[in-house]
N, C-alpha and C positions, 0 to 999 in steps of 0.2 A: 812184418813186425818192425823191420828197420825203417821202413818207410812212417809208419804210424808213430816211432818214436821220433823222427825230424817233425813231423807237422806238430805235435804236442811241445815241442820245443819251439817251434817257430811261432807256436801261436803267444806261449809266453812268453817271451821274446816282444812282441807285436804288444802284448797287451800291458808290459810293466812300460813301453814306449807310449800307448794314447792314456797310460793311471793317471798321469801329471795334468793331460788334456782336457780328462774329462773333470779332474777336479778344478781347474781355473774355469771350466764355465759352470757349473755350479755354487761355486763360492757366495756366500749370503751376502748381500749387498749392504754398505754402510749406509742409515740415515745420519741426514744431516738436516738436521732445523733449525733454522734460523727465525727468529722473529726478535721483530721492528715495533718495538714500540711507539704506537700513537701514531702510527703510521697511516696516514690517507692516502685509499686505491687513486683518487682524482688529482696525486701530487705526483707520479710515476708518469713519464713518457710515454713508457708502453701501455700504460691506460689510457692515454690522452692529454697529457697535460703538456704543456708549451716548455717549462722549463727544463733541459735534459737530464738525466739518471741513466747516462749511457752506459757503465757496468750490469745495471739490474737489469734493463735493456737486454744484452749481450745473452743473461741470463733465461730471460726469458726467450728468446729464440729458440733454446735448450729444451725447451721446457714445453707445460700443457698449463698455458692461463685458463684459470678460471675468474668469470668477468663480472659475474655478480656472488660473490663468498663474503657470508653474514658471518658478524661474529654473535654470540649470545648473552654479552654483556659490554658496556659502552664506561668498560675501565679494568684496569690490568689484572687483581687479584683473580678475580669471578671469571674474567675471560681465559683466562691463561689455566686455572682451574678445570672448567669446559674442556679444552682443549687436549688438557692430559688425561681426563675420567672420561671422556665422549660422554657426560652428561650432562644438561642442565641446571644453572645456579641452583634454580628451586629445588635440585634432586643432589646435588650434591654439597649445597649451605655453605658454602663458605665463602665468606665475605671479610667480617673482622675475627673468626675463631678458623680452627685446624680443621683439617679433614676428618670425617669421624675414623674412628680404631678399625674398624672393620674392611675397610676400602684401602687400599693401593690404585697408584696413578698407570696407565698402561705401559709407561718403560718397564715394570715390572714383567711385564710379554717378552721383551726381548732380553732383559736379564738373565730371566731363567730358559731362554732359550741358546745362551753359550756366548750373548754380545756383550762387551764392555761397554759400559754406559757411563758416561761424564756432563753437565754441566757447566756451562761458565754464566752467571748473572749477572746483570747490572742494577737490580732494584731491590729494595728492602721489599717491597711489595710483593716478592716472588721470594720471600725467608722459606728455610728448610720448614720452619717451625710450621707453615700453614699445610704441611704434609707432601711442596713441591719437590723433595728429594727423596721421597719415596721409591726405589728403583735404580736408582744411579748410587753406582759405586762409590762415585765421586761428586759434588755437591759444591762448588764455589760461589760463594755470594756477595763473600765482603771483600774489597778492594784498598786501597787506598788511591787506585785510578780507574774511577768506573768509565772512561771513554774505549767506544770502541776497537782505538786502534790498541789501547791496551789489553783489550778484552781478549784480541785476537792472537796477540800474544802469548798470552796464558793458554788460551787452545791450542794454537801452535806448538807449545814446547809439551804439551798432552800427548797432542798426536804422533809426536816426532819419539818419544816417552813409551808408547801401548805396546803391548804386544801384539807384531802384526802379522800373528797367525789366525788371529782371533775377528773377527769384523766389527765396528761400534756402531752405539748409536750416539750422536752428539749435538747437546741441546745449547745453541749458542741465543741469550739475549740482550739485547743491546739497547739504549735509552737514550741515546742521542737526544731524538727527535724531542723526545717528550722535553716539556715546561723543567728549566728555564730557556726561552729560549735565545741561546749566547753562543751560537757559534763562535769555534779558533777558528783564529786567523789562520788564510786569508777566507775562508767562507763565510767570516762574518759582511765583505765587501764584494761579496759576487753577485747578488740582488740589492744591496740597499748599502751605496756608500756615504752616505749622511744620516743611519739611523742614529736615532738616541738609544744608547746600550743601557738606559733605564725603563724602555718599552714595557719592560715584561712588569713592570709594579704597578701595569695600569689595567691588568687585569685580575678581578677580583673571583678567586674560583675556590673551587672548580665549577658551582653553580652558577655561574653566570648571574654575578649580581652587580656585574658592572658593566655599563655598557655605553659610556661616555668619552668614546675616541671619534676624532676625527678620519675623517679617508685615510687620510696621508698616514695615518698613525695605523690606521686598521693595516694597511700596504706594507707599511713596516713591519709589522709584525709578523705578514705574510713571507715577508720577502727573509726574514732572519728563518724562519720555520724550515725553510724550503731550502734556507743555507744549512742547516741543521740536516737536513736530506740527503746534499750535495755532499757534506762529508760522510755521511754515511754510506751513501754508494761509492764512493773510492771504498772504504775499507769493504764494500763487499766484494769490488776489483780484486781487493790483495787476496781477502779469502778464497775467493777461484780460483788466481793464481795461481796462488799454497796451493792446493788440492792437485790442480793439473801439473804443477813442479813437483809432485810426491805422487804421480801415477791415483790419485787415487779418486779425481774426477767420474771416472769413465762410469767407473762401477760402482759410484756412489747414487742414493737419491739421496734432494735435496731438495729441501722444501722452506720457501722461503713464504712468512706471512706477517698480517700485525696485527694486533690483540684488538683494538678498534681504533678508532679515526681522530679529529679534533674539529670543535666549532670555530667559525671564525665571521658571526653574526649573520648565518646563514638564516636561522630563526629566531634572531637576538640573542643565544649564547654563546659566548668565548668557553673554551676548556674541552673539556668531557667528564663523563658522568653525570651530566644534567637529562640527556633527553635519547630518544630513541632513533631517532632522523636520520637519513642515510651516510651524512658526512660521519658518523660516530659509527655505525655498524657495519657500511659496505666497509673493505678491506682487502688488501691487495693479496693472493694466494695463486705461485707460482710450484709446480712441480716437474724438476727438472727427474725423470727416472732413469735408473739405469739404463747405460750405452745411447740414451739421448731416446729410446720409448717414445712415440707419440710428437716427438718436436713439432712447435710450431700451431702445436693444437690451439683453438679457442673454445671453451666451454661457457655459452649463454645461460645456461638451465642455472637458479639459483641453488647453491650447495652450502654449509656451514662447517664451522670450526670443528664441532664435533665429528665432521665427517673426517677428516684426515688423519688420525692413527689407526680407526679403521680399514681405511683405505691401505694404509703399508701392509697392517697387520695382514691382508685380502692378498697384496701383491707376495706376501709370502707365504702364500698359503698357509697360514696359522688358523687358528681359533679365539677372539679372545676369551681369555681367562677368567674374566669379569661380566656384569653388566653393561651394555654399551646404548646407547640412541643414537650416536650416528650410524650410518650405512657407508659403505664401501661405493667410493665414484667409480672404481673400474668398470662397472656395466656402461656409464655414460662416454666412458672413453672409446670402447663400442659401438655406442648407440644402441646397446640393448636397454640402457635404465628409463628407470619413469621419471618424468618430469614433474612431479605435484607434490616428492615432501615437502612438509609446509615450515618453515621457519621460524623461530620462537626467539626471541630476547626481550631479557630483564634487566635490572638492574640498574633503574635510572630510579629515581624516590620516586612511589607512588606511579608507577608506569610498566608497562608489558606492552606487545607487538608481536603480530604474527601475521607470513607473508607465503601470499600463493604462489609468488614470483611476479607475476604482475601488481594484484590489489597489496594495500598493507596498513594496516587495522593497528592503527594504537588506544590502548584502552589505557586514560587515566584511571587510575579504580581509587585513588585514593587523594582527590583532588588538593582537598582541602592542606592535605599535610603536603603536599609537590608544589601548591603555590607558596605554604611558607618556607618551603626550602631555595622553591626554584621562581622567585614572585615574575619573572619574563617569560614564564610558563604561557601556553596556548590555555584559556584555560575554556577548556573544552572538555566532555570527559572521555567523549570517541574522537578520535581521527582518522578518515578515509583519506588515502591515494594512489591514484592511477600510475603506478612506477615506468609505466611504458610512456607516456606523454607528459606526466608530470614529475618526472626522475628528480628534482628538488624541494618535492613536497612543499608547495605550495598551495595548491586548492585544495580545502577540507569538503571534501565528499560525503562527509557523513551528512546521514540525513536523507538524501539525495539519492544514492545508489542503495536503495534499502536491500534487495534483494542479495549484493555481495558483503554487505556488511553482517546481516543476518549469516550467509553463509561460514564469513572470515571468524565471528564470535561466537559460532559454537563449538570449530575448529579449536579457537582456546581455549575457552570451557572445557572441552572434552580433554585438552591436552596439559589442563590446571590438573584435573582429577588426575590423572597418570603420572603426574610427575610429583602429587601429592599424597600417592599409593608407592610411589618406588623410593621419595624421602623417608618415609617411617619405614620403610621394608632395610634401607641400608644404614637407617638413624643410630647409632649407639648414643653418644655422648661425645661434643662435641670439643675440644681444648679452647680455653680462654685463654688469649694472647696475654701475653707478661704487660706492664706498663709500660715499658722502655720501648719495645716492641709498637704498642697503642700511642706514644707520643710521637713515636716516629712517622709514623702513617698520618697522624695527625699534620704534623708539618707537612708533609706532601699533600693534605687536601683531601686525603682518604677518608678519614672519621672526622666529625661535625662534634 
């Protein structure tokens, strides 16, 4: 008996000493997402580009690039939209009105699952009011200094603020990049020291209905864009930083993407929101996971915006809560997943695309209204191409390759009906935005 009451003693003993243990590796991992508005995958180093981004860089070493990640609309509201519903403009409508009553955004997953959820915006285009604060506790939009390194700030003094019993999820976005483009000093002189700092009034958008610069002016504009980049990767420097000076790197994911791309008369438009082209939809999608998971991964197979909340939601073992269309990439982090979901975006006037990963099928469907919006329109009403040999869609296949074209159009068809079966299934009624709200978006280029 003496004997059996030391080992019931020792073993509690032993086990109030591994409680603490086994709770720090269980601990629920903080998301951290980051998205770069207007951001092009083709302007990052570690996608290939010449000019360096050596913090994002840094980051993606960390991380599991994905190398072809579509976004499903080619401008901020609709995509960023996507991203938090994992569904489709077409399925989840909103453009210039609210989210309908019925739908919440997927932080609401991790809300009511015990995370503190925050918030920091840079764009009216992303207002509570379109239903993007759905989920977060916390909700900041209006600033009186939307730069990022203020932005970062305001996170900062959040995180420094939570209670860090709790894990969060934290949704940081940033607009640097995006029109106008005027980088501070000095990044306005890192690429271009004799630009004219009146470049940007010579492009008339966001439809591309201007298209009257010279090289040198085009260069320019390239070169201020890219400085707009350059300072945005410093402050994703400092954000790492922070995180790894607050312990709280290791065990965080961190998912860093952009909502879509920007034209720079790749097919005669400047901007975005005009066309469906790969500069506007590919999109840079980095996931650094917990304890560094997978580092150094490259994933080929094309994957979409709506796949990454499902994806976390996957890595924590959850369910969501809601209806979703994206799927979960951890099979492909494997190599157990299938290569052939097919890819869908909208949202250019009068235009859809859908992509097998190779072929990619743009359907004008609505010509006649896309030329008077977008008149440096293809005006075509299909467009075929071969993304593996012709990766800047250049030659229109249509016509030509009947037998993938046939294949890639009824793949949309099929996947017009289902997302026009799952809009009326979640349609209530949907909010009209205030005027003040409508004039504002209008200056930016948003409504016509």
């Amino acid at each position: 008996m003496k004997y059996l009451l030391h080992f019931i003693a020792l073993f509690v003993v032993i086990s109030a000493l591994l409680y603490p243990l086994s709770r720090r590796t269980t601990v629920s991992p903080n998301i951290i997402l980051i998205s770069i508005d207007t951001l092009r995958a083709d302007h990052l180093s570690c996608y290939g580009y010449h000019r360096p981004t050596p913090y994002v860089d840094e980051l993606s070493r960390d991380s599991v690039l994905f190398e072809n990640a579509f976004s499903q609309a080619p401008w901020t509201t609709a995509s960023h939209m996507s991203l938090f519903t994992s569904l489709y403009p077409s399925v989840h409508r909103v453009s210039h009105v609210a989210l309908s009553d019925v739908r919440s955004t997927l932080v609401a997953d991790f809300q009511h699952n015990g995370y503190q959820t925050a918030a920091f915006v840079a764009a009216i285009a992303l207002s509570g009011k379109f239903g993007f604060n759905r989920g977060f506790d916390e909700y900041h939009n209006k600033a009186d200094d939307p730069s990022a390194e203020a932005n970062n700030f305001r996170a900062f003094e959040w995180l420094d603020q939570r209670n860090a019993e709790k894990p969060f999820f934290l949704f940081l976005h940033y607009y640097d990049v995006h029109r106008r483009y005027e980088p501070k000093a000095p990044y306005n002189m890192y690429y271009c020291r004799k630009c004219n700092p009146s470049l940007d009034s010579l492009i008339v958008g966001p439809y591309g209905k201007q298209t009257r610069l010279t090289l040198q002016e085009l260069y320019d504009i390239v070169a201020l864009y890219d400085g707009e980049i350059r300072y945005m990767d410093d402050q994703i420097g400092n954000l790492i930083q922070y995180l790894k000076d607050k312990n709280l790197y290791h065990n965080s994911m961190v998912i860093l993407l952009s909502d879509h791309g920007e034209g720079f008369l790749e097919h005669g438009l400047m901007d975005h929101g005009n066309s469906l082209y790969q500069e506007l939809m590919r999109v840079p999608l980095l996931t650094k996971f917990p304890r560094e998971q997978h580092k150094g991964l490259k994933i080929k197979t094309a994957v979409r915006l709506i796949d990454v909340l499902p994806t976390v939601v996957d890595y924590l073992k959850w369910k969501p809560a809601q209806l979703v269309q994206g799927i979960s990439l951890l099979p492909l982090l494997r190599n157990t997943g299938k290569s052939n979901t097919p890819v869908l975006g909208s949202g250019a006037i009068g235009s859809e695309m859908i992509s097998d990963g190779q072929w990619k099928l743009i359907h004008n469907s609505e010509l006649e209204k896309r030329l008077a919006s977008v008149p440096l329109a293809v005006k075509s009403e299909f467009e075929l191409y071969d993304l593996e040999i012709d990766p800047r869609e250049h030659n229109n296949l249509a016509g030509v390759e009947t037998a993938v074209q046939k294949k890639l159009w009824d793949m949309l068809q099929s996947q017009r009906q289902i997302n026009e079966r799952l809009g009326q299934r979640m349609h209530t009624e949907h909010k009209p935005l205030d005027r003040e709200m409508e004039e504002q978006l209008r200056t930016l280029g948003y409504v016509q």
